[in-house]
N, C-alpha and C positions, 0 to 999 in steps of 0.2 A: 184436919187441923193444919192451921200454916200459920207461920210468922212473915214478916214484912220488914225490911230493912233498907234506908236510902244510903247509898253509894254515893262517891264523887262520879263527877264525868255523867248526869243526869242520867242514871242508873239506879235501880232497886233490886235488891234481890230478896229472894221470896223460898222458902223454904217449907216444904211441903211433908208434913209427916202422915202416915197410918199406922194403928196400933195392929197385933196379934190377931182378933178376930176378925181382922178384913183384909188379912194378907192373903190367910185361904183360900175365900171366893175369889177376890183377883185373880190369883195363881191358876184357878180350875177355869176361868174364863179367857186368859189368856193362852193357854194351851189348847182349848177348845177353836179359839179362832185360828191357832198356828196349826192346828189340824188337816182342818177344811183344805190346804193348799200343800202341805208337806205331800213328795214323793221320796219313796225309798225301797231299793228292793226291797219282792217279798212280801209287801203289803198294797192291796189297795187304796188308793188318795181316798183320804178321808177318812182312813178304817187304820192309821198307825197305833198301837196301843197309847196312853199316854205316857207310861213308864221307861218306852223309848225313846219317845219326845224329851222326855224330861235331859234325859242320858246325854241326845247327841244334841239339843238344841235351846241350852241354857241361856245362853246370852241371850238368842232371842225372844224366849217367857220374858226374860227380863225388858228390853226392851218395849216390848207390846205391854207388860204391865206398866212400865212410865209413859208410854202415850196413854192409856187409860185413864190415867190419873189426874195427865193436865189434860184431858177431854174434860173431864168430870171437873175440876177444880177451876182452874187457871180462868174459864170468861166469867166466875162470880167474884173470885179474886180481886178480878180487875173492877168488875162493875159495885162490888162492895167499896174498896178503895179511893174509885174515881182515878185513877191509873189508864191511859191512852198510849199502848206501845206502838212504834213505829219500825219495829221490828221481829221478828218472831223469837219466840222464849230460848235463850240459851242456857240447855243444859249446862251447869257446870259440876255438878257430884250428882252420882245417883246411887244407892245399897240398898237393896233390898234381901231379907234371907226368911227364917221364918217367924222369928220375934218381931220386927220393925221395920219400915221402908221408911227411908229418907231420900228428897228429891232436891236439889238445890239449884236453881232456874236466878238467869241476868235479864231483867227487862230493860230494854229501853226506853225513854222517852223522849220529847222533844225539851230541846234546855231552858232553865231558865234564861230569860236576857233581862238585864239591866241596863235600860235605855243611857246614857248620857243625852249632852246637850245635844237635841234637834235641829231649833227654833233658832233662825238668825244668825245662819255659820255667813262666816265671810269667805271667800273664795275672789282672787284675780281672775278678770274677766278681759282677753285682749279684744281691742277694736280692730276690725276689719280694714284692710287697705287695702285695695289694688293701685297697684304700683303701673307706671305704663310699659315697663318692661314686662309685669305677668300679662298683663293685655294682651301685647306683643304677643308672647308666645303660647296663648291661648288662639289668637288669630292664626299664628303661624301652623298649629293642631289641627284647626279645622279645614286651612287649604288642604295637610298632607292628608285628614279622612278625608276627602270628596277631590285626591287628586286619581290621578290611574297610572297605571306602569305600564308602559310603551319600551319594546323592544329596542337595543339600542344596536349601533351600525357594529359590523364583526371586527372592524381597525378599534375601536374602542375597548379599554382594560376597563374591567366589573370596580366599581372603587363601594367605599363606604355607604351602606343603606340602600344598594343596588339588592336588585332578587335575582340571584341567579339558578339556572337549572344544570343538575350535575343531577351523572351518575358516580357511585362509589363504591370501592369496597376494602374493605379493610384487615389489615395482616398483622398478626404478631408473633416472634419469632420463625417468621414466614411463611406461620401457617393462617389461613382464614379464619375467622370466627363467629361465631353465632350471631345475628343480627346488625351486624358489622356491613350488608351488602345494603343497598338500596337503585332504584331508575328511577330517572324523570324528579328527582326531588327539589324541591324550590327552597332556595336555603336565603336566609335576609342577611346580606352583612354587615357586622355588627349587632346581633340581635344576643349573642352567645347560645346560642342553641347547641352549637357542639363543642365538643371539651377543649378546652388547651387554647391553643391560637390558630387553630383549624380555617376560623373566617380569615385568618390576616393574612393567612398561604394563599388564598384565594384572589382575593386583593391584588390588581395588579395584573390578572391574566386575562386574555382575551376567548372567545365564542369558539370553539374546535377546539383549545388545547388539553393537552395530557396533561396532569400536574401528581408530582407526587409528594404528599403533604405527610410529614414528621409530627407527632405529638405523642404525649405521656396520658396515661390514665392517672386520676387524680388518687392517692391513696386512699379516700375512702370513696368508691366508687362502689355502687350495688353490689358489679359483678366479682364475690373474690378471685377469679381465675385471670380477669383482667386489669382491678388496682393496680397501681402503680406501675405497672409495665408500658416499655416505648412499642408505640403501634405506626405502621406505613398506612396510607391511603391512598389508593390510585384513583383517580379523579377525573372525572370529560367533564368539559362546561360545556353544554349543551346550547343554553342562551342565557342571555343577561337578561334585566328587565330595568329598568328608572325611573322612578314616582314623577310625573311631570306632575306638580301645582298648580292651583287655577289662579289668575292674580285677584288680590285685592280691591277691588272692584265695585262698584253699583250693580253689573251683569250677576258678580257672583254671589252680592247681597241678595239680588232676586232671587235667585238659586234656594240661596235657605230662607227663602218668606218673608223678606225686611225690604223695606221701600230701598234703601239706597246704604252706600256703603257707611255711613254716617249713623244711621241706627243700629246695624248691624254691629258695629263697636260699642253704642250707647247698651245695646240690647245684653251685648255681650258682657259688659263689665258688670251691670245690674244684677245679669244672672252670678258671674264669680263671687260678687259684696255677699248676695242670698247664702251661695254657698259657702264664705269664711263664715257669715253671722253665723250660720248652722252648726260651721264647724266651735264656733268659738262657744253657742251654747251648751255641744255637748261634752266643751271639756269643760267646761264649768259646773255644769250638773256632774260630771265625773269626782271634778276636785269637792265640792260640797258633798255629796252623797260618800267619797273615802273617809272624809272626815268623821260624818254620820256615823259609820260602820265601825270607826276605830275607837269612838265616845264610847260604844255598849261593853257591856260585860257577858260573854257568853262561851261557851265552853263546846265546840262544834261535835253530834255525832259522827262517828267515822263513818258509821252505815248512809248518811245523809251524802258526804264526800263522795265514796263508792258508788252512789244514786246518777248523781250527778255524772260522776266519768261514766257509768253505763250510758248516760242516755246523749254523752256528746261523740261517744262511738257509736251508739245507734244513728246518729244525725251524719256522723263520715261517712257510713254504711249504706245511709241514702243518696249522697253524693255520688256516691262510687257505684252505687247502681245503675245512677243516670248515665252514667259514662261506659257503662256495661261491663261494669267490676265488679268486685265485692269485698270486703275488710277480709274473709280468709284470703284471697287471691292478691291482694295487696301485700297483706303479713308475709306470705309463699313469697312473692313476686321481689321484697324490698328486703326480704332476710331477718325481719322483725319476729315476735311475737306477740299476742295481744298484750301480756302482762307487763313486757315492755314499752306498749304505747301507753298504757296506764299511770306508768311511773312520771310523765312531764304533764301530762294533765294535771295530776293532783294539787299541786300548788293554785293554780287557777281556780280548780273545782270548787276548793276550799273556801277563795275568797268569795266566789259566787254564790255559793249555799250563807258562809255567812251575812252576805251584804240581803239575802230573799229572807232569814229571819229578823232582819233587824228592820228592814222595811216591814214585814208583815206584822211585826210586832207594834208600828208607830200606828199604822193601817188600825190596828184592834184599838190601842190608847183614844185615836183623835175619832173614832166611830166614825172611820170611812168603808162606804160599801158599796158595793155595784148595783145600780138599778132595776130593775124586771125590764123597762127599755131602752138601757144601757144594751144587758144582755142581749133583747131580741136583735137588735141593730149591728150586732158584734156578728150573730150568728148570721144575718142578711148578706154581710158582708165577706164573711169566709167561704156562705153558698157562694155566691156572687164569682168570689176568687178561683172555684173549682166551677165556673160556669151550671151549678145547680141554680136551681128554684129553694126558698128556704124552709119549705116542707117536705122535699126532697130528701134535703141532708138533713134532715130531724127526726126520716123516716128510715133512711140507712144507717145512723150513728145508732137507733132504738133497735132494729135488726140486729148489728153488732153485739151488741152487748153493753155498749160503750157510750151510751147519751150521759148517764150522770157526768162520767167522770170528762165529757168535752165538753157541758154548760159549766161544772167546779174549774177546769181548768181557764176559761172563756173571763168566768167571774175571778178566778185566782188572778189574771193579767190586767184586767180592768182597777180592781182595787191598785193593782201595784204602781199601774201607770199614776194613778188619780191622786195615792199617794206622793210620788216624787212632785207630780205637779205642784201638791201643798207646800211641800218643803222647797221646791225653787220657789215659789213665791214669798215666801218666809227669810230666804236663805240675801244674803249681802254682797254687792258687788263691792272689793277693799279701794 
């Protein structure tokens, strides 16, 4: 027998009772399966009496009889009900003796939302300008990518945005410190690569000299042993280096594939317009789409929030792989813990999870769905991008385990995009 009861915060709770003569059978079935696995002196596994069972290992009769229960109950519950949890059942009271069991379980669900206005938001949309001073120093970029650094003469002091090569090492309270030494390293300056005004001691000095460079570690520096403390650095400059530029040019429009230096600006500023329109679309689908999100009515699961920060630490996790790290070795390495990276996600996560129901929610209203070849195109595409064949990857994601849930996930991204598309076409430039 169960009752059923909706909760705020899209929540039900659900309360599960048995009477007197089916407490018994429970009881002798749960002790049965707690059997098979107890050791204890004295006794062979599996041969404990039950009357010692009972003695030293009440709590857990009692727990194995509440899993029993919501095995047996809880999935017709749900399919009775029409109830979709998105989380697993939280006990919240359980008593069982030998008159009555009582079970009391938090389901969650997914929330309701309450669309507001969609259709027709307004949103400022800026126009693109290049200016010919961004030209300017858009041209001025591409000389210093495609210039090279040429060793400078040894009478010449290292100045600003030079490379120079030093060794170091460095001392506090006169003693060396752990990763403080280095050779041969090529430091840019001006780049702030190192702490303090480390590059500006260098500034000034020429090819052979000694230098000994004065700085503070900053008070919140990784290392606690070295914050805020003043550190020496003895210094070789080794050699300088100086980005020589290519000029301006027809030579060096040929250089990047453009008839003459006259296109290569034409070409160039085209490309920047492309990239403001880009930029100015997607703050405007941003500011249209906040609006969206702030119109509904919804009440976020917290397990959804939690969802979320897990899997954008699984995506740092991958990052930090590539780089031949790892999030434990980061957390070690930066004095963090996970729970604390957790904590400034959350705000974000939040607003993420709620802006993915409120779009998915517009997606179900205006009966937009993903294709069958939408889908297969999608998935051509992501072989394609892991250099597969597209039976390839349909044939290792089916291996896995994992094909549903990468053509659900494929279709879950299709609708979404397909959606906003509607809504910017809907949506009003003020």
């Amino acid at each position: 027998m169960y009752e059923i009861k909706k909760l705020e915060g899209s929540k039900y709770e659900v309360k599960i009772t048995r009477e007197k003569e089916e407490i018994g059978e429970m009881r002798k079935e749960a002790i049965k399966t707690l059997k098979k696995n107890v050791k204890m002196d004295g006794f062979r596994q599996g041969h404990v009496p039950d009357s010692v069972i009972e003695k030293n290992y009440e709590g857990n009769i009692k727990e194995e009889i509440a899993n029993k229960v919501i095995e047996a109950e809880y999935p017709g519950i749900l399919e009775k009900e029409g109830i979709k949890p998105i989380d697993y059942l939280k006990i919240k009271d359980f008593n069982v003796d030998d008159d009555k069991l009582e079970l009391i379980g938090e389901i969650q669900v997914m929330p309701e939302i309450k669309l507001g206005e969609y259709k027709g938001i307004e949103a400022e949309k800026t126009a693109p300008e290049i200016t010919d001073e961004i030209l300017e120093k858009e041209l001025e970029r591409l000389r210093e990518t495609n210039g090279k650094l040429k060793e400078i003469e040894d009478a010449e002091p290292a100045a600003f945005d030079d490379v120079v090569n030093i060794d170091f090492e460095g001392f506090v309270d006169g003693e060396a410190f752990a990763g403080g030494k280095a050779e041969g390293f090529d430091l840019k300056l001006g780049s702030k690569s190192f702490i303090d005004n480390f590059e500006d001691q260098i500034t000034g000095h020429k090819k052979g000299e000694d230098i000994e460079v004065n700085v503070t570690f900053p008070e919140e520096y990784h290392s606690a042993d070295l914050a805020g403390k003043p550190a020496m650095f003895k210094v070789k400059v080794n050699s300088i280096k100086r980005l020589e530029k290519p000029e301006l040019n027809d030579e060096f429009a040929k250089d990047q594939n453009f008839e003459n230096v006259d296109e290569l600006k034409a070409k160039t500023k085209e490309r920047l317009e492309n990239s403001e329109k880009a930029k100015a679309d997607n703050e405007f689908q941003s500011k249209v789409l906040e609006q969206i999100v702030a119109n509904a009515e919804l009440d976020i699961p917290e397990v959804l929030i939690e969802r979320e920060i897990d899997q954008r630490l699984r995506q740092f996790d991958s990052q930090l792989r590539m780089q031949g790290m790892d999030l434990g070795k980061y957390v070690e390495m930066t004095g963090q813990s996970i729970e604390s990276m957790r904590a400034p996600l959350k705000e974000d996560a939040a607003k993420a999870v709620r802006a993915d129901l409120v779009i998915s929610e517009i997606s179900k209203k205006e009966s937009i769905a993903a294709e069958a070849d939408e889908v297969e195109k999608k998935i051509e595409e992501v072989a394609a991008m892991y250099g597969m064949e597209k039976a390839q990857l349909v044939n290792e994601a089916k291996r896995a385990g994992n094909y549903n849930n990468f053509v659900n996930s494929i279709k879950y991204d299709l609708i979404a995009r397909k959606t906003i598309e509607f809504l910017m076409k809907e949506a009003k430039e003020k």
